[in-house]
FIZA-847098 format. One record per residue (C-alpha): residue number from 1; residue in one letter; x, y, z. Coordinates in steps of 0.1 Angstrom, whole numbers. Layout:
<pts>
<pt i="NUM" aa="A" x="X" y="Y" z="Z"/>
...
</pts>
This chain:
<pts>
<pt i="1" aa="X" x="0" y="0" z="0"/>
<pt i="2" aa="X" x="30" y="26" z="10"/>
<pt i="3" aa="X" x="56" y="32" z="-14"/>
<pt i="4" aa="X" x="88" y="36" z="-6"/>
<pt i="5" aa="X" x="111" y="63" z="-24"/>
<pt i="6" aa="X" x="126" y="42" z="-45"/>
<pt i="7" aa="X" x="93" y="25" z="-56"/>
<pt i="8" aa="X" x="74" y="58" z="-62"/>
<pt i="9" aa="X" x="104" y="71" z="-86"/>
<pt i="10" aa="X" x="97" y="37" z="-105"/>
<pt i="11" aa="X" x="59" y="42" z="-108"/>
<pt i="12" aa="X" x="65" y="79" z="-115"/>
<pt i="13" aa="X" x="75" y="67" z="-147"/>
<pt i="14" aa="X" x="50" y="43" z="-159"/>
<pt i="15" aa="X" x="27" y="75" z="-151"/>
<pt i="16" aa="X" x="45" y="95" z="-176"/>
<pt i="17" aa="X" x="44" y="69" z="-203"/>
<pt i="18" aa="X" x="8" y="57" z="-195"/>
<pt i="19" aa="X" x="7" y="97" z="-201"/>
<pt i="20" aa="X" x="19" y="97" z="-234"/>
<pt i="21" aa="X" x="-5" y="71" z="-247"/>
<pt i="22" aa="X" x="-35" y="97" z="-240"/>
<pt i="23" aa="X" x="-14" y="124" z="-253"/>
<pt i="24" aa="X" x="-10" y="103" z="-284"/>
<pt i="25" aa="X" x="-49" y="96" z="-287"/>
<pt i="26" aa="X" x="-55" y="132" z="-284"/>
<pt i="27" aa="X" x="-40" y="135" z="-316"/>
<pt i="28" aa="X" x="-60" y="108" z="-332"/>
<pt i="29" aa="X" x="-94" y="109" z="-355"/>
<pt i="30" aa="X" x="-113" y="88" z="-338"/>
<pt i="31" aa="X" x="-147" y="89" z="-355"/>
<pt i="32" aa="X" x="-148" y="59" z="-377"/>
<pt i="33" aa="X" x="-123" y="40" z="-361"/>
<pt i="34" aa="X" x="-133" y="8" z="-348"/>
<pt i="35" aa="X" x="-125" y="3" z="-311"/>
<pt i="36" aa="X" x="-105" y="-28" z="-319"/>
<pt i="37" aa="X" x="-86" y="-6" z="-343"/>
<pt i="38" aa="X" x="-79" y="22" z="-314"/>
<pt i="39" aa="X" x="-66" y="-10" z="-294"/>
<pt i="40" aa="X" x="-43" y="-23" z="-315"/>
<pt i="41" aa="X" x="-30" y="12" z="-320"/>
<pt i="42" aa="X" x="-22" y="19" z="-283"/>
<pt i="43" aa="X" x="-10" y="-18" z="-280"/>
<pt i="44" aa="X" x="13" y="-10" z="-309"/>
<pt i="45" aa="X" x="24" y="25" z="-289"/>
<pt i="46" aa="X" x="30" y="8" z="-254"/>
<pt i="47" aa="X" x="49" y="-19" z="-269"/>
<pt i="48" aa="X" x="69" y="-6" z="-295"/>
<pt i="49" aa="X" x="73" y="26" z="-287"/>
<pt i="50" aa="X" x="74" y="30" z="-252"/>
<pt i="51" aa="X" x="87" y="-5" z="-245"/>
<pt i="52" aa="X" x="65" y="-11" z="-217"/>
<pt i="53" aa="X" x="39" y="-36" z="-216"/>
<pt i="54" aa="X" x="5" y="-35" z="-215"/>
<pt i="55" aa="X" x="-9" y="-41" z="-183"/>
<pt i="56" aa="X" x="-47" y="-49" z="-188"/>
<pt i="57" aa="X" x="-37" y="-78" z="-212"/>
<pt i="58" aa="X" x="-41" y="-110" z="-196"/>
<pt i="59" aa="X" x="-50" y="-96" z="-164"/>
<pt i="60" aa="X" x="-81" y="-115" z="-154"/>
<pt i="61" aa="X" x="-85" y="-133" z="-184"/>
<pt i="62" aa="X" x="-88" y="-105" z="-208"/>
<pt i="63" aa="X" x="-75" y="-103" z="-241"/>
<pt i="64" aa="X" x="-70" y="-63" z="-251"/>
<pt i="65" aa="X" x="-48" y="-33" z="-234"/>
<pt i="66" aa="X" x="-82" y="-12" z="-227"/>
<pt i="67" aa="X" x="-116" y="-9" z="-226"/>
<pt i="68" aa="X" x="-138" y="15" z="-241"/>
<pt i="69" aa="X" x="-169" y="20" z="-232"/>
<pt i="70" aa="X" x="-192" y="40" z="-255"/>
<pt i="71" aa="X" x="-221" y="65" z="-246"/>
<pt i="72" aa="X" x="-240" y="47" z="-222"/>
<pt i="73" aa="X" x="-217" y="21" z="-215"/>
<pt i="74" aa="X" x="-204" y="24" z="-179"/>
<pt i="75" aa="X" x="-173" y="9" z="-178"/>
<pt i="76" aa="X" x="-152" y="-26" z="-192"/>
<pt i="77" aa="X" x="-162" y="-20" z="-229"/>
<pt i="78" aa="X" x="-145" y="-50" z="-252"/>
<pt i="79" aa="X" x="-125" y="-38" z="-282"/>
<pt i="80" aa="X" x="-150" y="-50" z="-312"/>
<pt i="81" aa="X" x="-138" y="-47" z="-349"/>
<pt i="82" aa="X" x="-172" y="-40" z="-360"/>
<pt i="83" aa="X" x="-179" y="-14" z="-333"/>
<pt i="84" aa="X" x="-177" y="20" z="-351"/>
<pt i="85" aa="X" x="-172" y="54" z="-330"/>
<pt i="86" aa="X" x="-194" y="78" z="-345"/>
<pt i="87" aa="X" x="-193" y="118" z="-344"/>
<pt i="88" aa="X" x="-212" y="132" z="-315"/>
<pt i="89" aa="X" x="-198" y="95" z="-294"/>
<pt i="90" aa="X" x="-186" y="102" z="-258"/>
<pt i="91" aa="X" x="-157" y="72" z="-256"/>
<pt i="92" aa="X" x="-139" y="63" z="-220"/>
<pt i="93" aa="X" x="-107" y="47" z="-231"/>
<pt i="94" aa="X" x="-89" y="32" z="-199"/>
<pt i="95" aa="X" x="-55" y="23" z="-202"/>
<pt i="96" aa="X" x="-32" y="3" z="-181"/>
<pt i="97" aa="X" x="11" y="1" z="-185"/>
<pt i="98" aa="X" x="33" y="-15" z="-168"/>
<pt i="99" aa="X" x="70" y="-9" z="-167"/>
<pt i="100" aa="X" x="101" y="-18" z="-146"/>
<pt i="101" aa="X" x="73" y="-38" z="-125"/>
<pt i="102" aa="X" x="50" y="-12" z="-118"/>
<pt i="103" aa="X" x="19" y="0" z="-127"/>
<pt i="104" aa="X" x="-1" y="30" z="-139"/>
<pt i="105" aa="X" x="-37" y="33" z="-145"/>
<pt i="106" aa="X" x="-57" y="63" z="-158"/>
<pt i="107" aa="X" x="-91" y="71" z="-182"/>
<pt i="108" aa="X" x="-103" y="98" z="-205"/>
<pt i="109" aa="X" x="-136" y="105" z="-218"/>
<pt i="110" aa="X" x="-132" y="115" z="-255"/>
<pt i="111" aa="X" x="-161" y="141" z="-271"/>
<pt i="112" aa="X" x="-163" y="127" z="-304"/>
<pt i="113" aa="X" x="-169" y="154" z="-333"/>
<pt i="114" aa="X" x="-206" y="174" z="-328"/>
<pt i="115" aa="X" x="-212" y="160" z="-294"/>
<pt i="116" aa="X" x="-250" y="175" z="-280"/>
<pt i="117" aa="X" x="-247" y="200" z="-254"/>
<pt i="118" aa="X" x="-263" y="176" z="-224"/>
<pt i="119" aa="X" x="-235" y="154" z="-233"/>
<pt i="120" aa="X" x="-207" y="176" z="-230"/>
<pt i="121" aa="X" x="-220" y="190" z="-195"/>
<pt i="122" aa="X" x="-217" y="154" z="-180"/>
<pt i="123" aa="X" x="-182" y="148" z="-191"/>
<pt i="124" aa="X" x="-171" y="180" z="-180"/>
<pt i="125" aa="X" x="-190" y="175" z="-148"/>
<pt i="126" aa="X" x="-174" y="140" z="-145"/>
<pt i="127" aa="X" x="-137" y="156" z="-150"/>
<pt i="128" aa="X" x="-142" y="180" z="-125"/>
<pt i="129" aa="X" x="-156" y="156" z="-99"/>
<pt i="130" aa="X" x="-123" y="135" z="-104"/>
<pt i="131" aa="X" x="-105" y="166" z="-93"/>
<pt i="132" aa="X" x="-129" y="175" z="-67"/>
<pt i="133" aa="X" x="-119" y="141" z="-51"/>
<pt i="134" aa="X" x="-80" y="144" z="-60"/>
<pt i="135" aa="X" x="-82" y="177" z="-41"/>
<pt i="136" aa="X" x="-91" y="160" z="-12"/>
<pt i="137" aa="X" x="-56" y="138" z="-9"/>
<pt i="138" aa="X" x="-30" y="149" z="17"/>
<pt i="139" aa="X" x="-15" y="132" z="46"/>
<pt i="140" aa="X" x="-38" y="131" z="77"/>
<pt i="141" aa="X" x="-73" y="132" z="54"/>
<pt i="142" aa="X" x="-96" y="101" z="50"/>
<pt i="143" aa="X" x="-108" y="79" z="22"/>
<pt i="144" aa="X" x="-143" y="92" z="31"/>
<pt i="145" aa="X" x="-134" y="129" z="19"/>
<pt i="146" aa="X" x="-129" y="115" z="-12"/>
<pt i="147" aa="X" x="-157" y="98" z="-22"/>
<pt i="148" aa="X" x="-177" y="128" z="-4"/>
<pt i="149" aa="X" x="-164" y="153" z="-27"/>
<pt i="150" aa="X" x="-169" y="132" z="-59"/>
<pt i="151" aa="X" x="-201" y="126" z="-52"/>
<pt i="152" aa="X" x="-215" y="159" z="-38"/>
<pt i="153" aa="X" x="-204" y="170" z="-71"/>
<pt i="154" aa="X" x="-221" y="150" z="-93"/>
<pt i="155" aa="X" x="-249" y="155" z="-72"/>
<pt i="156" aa="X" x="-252" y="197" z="-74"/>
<pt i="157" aa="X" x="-248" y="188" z="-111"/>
<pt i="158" aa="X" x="-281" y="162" z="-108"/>
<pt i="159" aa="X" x="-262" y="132" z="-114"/>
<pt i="160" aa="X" x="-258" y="98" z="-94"/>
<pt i="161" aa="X" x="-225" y="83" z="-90"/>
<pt i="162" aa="X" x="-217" y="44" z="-99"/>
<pt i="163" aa="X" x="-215" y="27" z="-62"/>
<pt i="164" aa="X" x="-204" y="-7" z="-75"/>
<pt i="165" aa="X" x="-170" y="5" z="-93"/>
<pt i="166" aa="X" x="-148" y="23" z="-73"/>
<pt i="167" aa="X" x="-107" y="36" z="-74"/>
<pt i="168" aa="X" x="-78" y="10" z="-60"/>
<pt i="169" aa="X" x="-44" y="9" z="-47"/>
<pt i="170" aa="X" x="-20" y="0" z="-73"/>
<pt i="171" aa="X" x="13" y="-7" z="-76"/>
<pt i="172" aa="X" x="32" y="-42" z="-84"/>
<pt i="173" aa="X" x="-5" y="-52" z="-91"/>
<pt i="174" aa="X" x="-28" y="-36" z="-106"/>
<pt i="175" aa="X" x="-59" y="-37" z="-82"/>
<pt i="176" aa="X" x="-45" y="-37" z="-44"/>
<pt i="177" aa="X" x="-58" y="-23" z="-8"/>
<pt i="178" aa="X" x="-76" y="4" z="-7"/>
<pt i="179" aa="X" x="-107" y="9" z="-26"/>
<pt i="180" aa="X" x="-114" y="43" z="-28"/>
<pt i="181" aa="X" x="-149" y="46" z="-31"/>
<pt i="182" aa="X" x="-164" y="78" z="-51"/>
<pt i="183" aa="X" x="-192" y="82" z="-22"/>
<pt i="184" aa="X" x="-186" y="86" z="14"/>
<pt i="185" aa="X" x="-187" y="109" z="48"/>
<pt i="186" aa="X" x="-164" y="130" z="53"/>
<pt i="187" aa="X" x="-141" y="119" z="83"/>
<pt i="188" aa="X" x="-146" y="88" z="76"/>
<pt i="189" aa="X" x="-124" y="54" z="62"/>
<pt i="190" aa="X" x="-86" y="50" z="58"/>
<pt i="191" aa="X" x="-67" y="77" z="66"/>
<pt i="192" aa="X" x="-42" y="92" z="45"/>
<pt i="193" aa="X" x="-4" y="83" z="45"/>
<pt i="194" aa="X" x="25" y="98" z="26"/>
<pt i="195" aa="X" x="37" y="71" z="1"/>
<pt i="196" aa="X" x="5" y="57" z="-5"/>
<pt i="197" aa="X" x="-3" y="57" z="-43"/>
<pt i="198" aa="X" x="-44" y="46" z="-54"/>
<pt i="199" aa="X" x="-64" y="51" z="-81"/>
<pt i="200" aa="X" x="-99" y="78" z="-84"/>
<pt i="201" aa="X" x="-115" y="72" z="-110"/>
<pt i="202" aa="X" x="-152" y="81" z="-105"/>
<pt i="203" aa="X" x="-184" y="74" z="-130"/>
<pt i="204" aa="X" x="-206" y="98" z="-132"/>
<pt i="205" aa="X" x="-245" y="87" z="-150"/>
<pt i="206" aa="X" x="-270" y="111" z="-163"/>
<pt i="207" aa="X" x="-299" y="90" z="-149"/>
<pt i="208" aa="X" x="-297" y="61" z="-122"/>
<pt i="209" aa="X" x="-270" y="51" z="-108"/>
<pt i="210" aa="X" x="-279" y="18" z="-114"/>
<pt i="211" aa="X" x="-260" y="-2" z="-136"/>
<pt i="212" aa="X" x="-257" y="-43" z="-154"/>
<pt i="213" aa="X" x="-237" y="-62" z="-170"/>
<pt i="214" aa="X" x="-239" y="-77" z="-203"/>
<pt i="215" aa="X" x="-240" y="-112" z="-214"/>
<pt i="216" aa="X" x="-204" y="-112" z="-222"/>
<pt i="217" aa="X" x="-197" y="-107" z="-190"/>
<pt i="218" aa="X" x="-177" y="-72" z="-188"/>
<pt i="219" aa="X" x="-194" y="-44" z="-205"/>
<pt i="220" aa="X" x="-211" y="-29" z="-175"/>
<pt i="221" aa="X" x="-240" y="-5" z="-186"/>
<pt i="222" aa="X" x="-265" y="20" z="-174"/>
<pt i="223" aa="X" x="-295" y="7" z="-169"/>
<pt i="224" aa="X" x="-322" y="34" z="-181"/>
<pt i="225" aa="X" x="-293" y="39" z="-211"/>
<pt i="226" aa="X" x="-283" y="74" z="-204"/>
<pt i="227" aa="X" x="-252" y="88" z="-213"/>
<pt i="228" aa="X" x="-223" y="78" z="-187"/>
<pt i="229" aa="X" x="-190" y="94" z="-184"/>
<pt i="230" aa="X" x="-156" y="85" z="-164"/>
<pt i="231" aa="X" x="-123" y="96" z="-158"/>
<pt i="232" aa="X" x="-92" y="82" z="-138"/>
<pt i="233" aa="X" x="-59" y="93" z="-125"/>
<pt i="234" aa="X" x="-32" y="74" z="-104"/>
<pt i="235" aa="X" x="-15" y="96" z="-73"/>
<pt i="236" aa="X" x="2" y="94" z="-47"/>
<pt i="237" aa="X" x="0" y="112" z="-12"/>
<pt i="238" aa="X" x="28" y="137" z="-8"/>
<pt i="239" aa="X" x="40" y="148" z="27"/>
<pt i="240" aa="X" x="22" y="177" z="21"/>
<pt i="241" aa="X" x="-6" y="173" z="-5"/>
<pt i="242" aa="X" x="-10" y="151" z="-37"/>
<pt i="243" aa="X" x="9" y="139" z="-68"/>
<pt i="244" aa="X" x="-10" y="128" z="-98"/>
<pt i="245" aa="X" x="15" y="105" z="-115"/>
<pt i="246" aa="X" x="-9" y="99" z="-147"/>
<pt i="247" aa="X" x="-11" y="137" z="-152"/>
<pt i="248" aa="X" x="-11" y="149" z="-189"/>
<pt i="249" aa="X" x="6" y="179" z="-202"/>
<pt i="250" aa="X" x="-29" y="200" z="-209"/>
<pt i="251" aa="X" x="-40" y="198" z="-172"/>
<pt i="252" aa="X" x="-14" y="215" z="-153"/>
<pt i="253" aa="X" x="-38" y="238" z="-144"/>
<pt i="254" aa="X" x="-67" y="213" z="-136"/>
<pt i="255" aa="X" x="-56" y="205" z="-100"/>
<pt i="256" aa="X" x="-54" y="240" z="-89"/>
<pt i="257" aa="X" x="-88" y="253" z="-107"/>
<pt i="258" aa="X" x="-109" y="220" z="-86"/>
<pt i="259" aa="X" x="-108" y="231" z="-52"/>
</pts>
């Protein structure tokens, strides 16, 4: 769960590769690309030309380096050569790398093309709750401001928060102690150590918070089928505030604009 120095350095830099990867798909068309086709382009990036490997592959018996999860899909989309993103999608891509033993794990929410105005306000209000519960992380705080702040949010904003998919230590593994839970009371839950290094990674759903699973048995939906939206850094506690280890180059100001 606590990092030492030396560890953190080494997971510093799977963050800044893992990075890179978003920074690359910023930069990609994505309307009319299949998703199997935007998964076998970041397999290609992590692999050959990061030379890292990518995490998600494998891990529990699945077979791609992401899931993407399209409109009202929740969360733990499968890669599908005949699925088609289409201008005025909304697309979580979540990405996992591994390097020198370590892990990093973070998730965007892509505005395809025309995307409708409704549509737009839940990712945005999804990125900002992600922030509102990264602001929360110092040494001395609790798990439970966390999930407070995400989901107060979402909340002021008339959304509901997912309950039964939640943030995670990570490290050598990729899912380890604690979850970090996107509801909560303040005050309450783990308390906060320097050198501990977890995942937030709230979903935010226009509708219900209530959510199934398809018959394939990963593609976790909403279950009125309204729009859902997610986003997901890594960070570790500082001795005096946060670190976000997955941070990309056009957020610097992010973390200072969220409290």
């Amino acid at each position: 769960m606590v990092k030492t120095p030396d560890e953190l350095a080494l997971m510093r830099i799977s963050g800044k590769l893992l990075a890179s990867v978003f920074e690359m798909l910023d930069g990609q068309q994505l309307a009319g690309m299949s998703t199997m086709a935007i998964n076998d382009l970041v397999d290609h990036f992590i692999t050959k030309d990061l030379a890292a490997r990518p995490a998600s592959k494998g891990q529990y018996g699945f077979k791609y380096v992401l899931n993407c999860s399209i409109n009202h899909v929740v969360c733990h989309g499968v890669p599908d050569a005949d699925e088609i993103v289409r201008d005025g999608d909304i697309i979580n891509l979540d990405i996992t790398l591994e390097k020198n033993g370590f892990i990093a794990d973070s998730s965007k929410t892509y505005m395809v093309g025309n995307v409708a105005p409704a549509a737009r306000r839940l990712v945005q209000v999804a990125q900002e709750a992600m922030w509102k519960g990264i602001r929360q992380v110092r040494p001395g705080a609790h798990l439970g401001d966390i999930g407070f702040a995400i989901e107060q949010h979402a909340k002021k904003n008339n959304y509901s928060v997912v309950r039964e998919y939640c943030g995670h230590g990570i490290g050598r593994e990729m899912h380890e102690e604690p979850s970090v839970l996107n509801f909560g009371r303040r005050g309450s839950g783990l308390r906060l150590r320097e050198g501990m290094v977890f995942t937030i990674e709230p979903m935010v759903n226009q509708g219900t918070r209530k959510v199934s699973t398809a018959s394939d048995g990963w593609t976790v939906m909403t279950n009125d089928r309204k729009l859902s939206a997610q986003f997901e850094h890594t960070v570790a506690v500082t001795g005096d505030g946060v670190e976000v280890l997955t941070l990309r180059s056009d957020e610097a100001p992010m973390l200072e604009r969220a409290g």
